[in-house]
C-alpha positions as CSV (number, residue, x, y, z in Angstrom):
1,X,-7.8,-23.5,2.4
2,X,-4.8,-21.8,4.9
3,X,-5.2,-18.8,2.7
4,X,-9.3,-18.4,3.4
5,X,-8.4,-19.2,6.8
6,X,-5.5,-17.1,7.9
7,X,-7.1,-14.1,5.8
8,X,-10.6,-14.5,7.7
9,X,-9.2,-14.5,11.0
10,X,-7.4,-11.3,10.0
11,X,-10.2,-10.1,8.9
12,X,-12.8,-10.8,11.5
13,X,-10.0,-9.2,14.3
14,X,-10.5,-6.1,13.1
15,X,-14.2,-6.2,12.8
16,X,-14.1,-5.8,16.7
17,X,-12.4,-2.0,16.1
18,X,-14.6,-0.6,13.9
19,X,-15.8,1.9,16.2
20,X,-12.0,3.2,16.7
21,X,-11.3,3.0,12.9
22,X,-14.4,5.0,12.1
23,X,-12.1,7.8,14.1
24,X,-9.3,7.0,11.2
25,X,-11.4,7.2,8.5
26,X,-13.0,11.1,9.6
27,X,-8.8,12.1,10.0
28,X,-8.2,10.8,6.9
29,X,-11.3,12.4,5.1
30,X,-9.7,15.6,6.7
31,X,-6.5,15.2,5.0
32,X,-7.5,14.7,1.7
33,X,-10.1,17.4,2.3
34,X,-7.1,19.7,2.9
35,X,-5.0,18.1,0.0
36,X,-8.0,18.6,-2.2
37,X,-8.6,22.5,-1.4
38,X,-5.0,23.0,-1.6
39,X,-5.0,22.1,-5.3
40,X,-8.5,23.5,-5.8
41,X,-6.5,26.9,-5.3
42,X,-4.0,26.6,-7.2
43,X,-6.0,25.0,-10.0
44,X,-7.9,29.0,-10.1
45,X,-4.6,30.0,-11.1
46,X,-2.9,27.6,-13.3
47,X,-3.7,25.0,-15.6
48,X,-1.8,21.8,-13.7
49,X,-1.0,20.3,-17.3
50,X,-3.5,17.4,-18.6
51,X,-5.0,16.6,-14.9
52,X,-6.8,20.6,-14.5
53,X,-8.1,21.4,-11.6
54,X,-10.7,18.8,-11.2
55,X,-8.6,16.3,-12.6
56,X,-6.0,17.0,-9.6
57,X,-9.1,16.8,-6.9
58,X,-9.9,13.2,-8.2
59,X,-6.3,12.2,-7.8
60,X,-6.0,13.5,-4.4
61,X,-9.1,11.8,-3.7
62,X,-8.6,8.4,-5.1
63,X,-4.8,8.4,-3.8
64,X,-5.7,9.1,-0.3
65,X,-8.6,6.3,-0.1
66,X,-6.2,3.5,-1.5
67,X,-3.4,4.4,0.7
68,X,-4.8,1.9,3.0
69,X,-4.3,-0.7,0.8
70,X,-0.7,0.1,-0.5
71,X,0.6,2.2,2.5
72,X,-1.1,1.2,5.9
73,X,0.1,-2.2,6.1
74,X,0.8,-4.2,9.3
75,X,4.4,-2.9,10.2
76,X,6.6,-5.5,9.3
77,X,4.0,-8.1,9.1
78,X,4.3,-9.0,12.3
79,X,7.9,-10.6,12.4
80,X,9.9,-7.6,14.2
81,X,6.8,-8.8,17.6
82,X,7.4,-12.1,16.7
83,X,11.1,-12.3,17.1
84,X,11.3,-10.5,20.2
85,X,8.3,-12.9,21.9
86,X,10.5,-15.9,20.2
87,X,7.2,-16.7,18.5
88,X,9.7,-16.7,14.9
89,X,11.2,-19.7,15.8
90,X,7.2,-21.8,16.2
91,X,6.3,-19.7,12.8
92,X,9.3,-21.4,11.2
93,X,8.7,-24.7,12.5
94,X,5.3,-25.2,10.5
95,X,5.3,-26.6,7.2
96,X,4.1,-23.7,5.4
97,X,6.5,-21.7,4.4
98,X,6.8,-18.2,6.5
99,X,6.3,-15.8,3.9
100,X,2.8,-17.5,2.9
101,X,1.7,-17.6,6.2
102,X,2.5,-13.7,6.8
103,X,1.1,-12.9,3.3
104,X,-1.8,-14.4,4.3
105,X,-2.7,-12.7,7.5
106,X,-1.7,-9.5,5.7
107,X,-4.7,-10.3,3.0
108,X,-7.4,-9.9,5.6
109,X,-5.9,-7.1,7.4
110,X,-5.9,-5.0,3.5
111,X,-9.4,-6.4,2.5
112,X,-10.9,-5.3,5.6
113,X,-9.3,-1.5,5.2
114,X,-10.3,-1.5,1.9
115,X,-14.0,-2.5,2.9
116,X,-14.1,-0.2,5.8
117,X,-11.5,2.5,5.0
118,X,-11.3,2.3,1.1
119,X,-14.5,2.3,0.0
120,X,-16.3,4.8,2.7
121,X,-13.8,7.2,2.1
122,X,-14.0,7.2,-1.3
123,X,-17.9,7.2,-1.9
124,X,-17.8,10.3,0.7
125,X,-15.3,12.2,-1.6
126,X,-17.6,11.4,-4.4
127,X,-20.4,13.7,-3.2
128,X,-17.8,16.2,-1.5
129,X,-15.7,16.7,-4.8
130,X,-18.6,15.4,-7.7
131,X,-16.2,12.9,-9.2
132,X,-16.9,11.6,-12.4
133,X,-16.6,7.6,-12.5
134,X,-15.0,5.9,-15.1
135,X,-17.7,4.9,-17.4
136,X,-16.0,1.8,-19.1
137,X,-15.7,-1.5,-17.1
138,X,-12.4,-2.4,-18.6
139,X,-11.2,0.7,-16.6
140,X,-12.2,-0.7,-13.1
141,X,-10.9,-4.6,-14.0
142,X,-7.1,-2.9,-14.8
143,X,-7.7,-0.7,-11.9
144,X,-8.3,-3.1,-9.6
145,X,-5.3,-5.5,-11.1
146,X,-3.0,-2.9,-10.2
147,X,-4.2,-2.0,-6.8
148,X,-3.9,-5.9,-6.2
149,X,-0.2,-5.7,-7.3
150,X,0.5,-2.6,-5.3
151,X,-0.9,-4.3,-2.6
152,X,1.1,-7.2,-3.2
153,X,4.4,-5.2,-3.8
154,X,3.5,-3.4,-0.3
155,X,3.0,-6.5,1.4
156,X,6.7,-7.5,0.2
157,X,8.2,-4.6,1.4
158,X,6.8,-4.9,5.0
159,X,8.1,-8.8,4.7
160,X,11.6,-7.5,3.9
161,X,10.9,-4.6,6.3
162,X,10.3,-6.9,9.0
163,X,12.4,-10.0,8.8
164,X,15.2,-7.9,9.3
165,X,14.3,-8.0,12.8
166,X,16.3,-10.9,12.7
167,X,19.7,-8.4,12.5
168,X,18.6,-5.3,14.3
169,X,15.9,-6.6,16.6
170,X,14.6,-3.2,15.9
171,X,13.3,-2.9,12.6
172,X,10.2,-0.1,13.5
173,X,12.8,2.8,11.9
174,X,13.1,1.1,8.2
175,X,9.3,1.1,8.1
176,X,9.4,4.5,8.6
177,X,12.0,5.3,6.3
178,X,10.1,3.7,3.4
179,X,7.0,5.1,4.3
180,X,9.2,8.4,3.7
181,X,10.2,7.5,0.2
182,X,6.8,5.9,-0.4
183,X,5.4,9.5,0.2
184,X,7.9,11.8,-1.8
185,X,8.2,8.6,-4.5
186,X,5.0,7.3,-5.4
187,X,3.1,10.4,-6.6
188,X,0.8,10.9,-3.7
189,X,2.0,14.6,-2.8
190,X,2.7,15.4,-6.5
191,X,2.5,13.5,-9.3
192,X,5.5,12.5,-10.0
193,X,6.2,13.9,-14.0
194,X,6.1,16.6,-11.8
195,X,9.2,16.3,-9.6
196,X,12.4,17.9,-10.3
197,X,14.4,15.4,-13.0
198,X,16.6,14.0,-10.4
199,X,14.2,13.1,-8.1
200,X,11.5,11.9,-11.2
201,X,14.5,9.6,-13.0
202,X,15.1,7.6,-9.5
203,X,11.7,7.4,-8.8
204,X,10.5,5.6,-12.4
205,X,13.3,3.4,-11.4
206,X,12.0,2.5,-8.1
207,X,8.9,0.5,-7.1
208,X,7.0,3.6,-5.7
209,X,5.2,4.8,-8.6
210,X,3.2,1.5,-8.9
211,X,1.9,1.7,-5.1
212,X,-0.4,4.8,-6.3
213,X,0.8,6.9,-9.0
214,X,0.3,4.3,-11.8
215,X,-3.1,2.4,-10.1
216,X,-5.0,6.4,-9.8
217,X,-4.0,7.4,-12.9
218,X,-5.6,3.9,-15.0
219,X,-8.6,4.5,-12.6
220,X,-8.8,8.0,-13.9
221,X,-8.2,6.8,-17.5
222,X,-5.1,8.8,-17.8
223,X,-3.1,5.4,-18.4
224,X,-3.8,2.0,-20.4
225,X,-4.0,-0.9,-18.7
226,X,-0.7,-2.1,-19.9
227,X,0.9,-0.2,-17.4
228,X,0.8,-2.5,-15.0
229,X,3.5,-4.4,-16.9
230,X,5.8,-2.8,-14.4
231,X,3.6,-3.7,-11.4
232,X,4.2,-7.5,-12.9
233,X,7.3,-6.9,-13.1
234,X,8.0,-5.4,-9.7
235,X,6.0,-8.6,-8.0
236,X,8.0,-10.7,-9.9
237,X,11.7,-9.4,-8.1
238,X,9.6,-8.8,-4.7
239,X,8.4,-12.8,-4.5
240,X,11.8,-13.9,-5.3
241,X,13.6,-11.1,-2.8
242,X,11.3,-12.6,-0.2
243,X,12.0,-16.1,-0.7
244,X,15.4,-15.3,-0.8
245,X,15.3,-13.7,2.6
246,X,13.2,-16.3,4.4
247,X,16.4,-18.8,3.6
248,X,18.6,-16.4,5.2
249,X,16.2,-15.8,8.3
250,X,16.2,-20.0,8.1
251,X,19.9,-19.8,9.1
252,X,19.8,-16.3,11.4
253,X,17.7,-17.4,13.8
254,X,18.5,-17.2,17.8
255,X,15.9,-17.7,19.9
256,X,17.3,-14.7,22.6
257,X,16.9,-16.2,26.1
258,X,17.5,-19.7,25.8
């Protein structure tokens, strides 16, 4: 019942913006419109391995619409605002543990992107680009398991991300810096067989791949659903990291100002 509750009041905030997010959604089209082209061009004059030219455009495509599900998360959750207004402290003092009730909220802000930012992005690339959909339905159900564990892992992050607010006050910069290794990690620039060795051994070994390399590439039917394994996985040390910190943020707290 908190869940439904939390997540639909998430959800139904942003429903007053949707004029502004329209504006998001055209900038974002725009990207992966450039994106697209980019690789269009270069697919003229090489192969690009097992994705082609085409194949490459539907990757752009599909990466760039669920990247506001896995990537454009609420900045810390919340918690950095929180512990400046003191707000951490009342957040704490409810019995529900803090980590559920910022999962929570951050449900309805991704369902509502992926409703309104997602989906219309997508079905617009569809008739730009002619993407082939997948044609078996087992494709879509392990598609959509691992975009709900990359969504999951993402929300994690952003917990981590910001209850140490709690130690820097500032925490804004170490979104950042994920969203840096996100980007040059997780296959959304290149895929990422494609990186130089170095770079393609640390990412397998980091969570990245299975925010959008891993859920595009069972959507395209260019990996078995088994895959997300990893993404399990992944959730598994995330829940426990988070649970973790919330103990230590248990025993950080100061309420700065009396």
């Amino acid at each position: 019942m908190l869940f439904a509750v939390l997540a639909r009041k998430a959800y139904a905030r942003n429903l007053q913006y949707r004029g502004s997010h329209l504006l998001h959604n055209l900038v974002s089209m725009v990207f992966g419109y450039i994106y697209a082209s980019i690789w269009s061009g270069l697919g003229s004059d090489a192969s690009l391995g097992e994705y082609g030219a085409q194949g490459m455009i539907a990757y752009i495509a599909c990466n760039q619409a669920i990247l506001w599900v896995t990537q454009f998360g609420t900045n810390g959750l919340g918690l950095e605002q929180a512990v400046r207004t003191g707000q951490i402290a009342v957040d704490l003092m409810r019995p529900v543990h803090l980590f559920y009730q910022a999962m929570n909220r951050e449900w309805g802000q991704l369902a509502y992107q992926f409703l309104w930012k997602s989906v219309p992005i997508y079905i617009l690339y569809i008739f730009i680009f002619h993407l082939q959909l997948p044609k078996q339905l087992s494709m879509y159900a392990w598609a959509a398991i691992a975009l709900l564990c990359a969504a999951y892992i993402s929300i994690c992050m952003n917990y981590l991300i910001g209850a140490m607010a709690l130690w820097t006050t500032e925490s804004r910069w170490l979104y950042w810096v994920n969203y840096a290794f996100s980007m040059l990690l997780s296959g959304f620039f290149i895929p990422v067989e494609w990186l130089p060795a170095w770079l393609r051994a640390i990412s397998q070994y980091s969570p990245y791949p299975y925010l959008l390399y891993h859920p595009t590439r069972i959507y395209l039917g260019m990996e078995h659903g088994t895959a997300i394994l990893g993404s399990l996985l992944w959730a598994a040390v995330f829940t426990l990291a988070c649970v973790g910190m919330t103990q230590l943020v248990r025993h950080k707290l100061e309420v700065q100002g009396g």
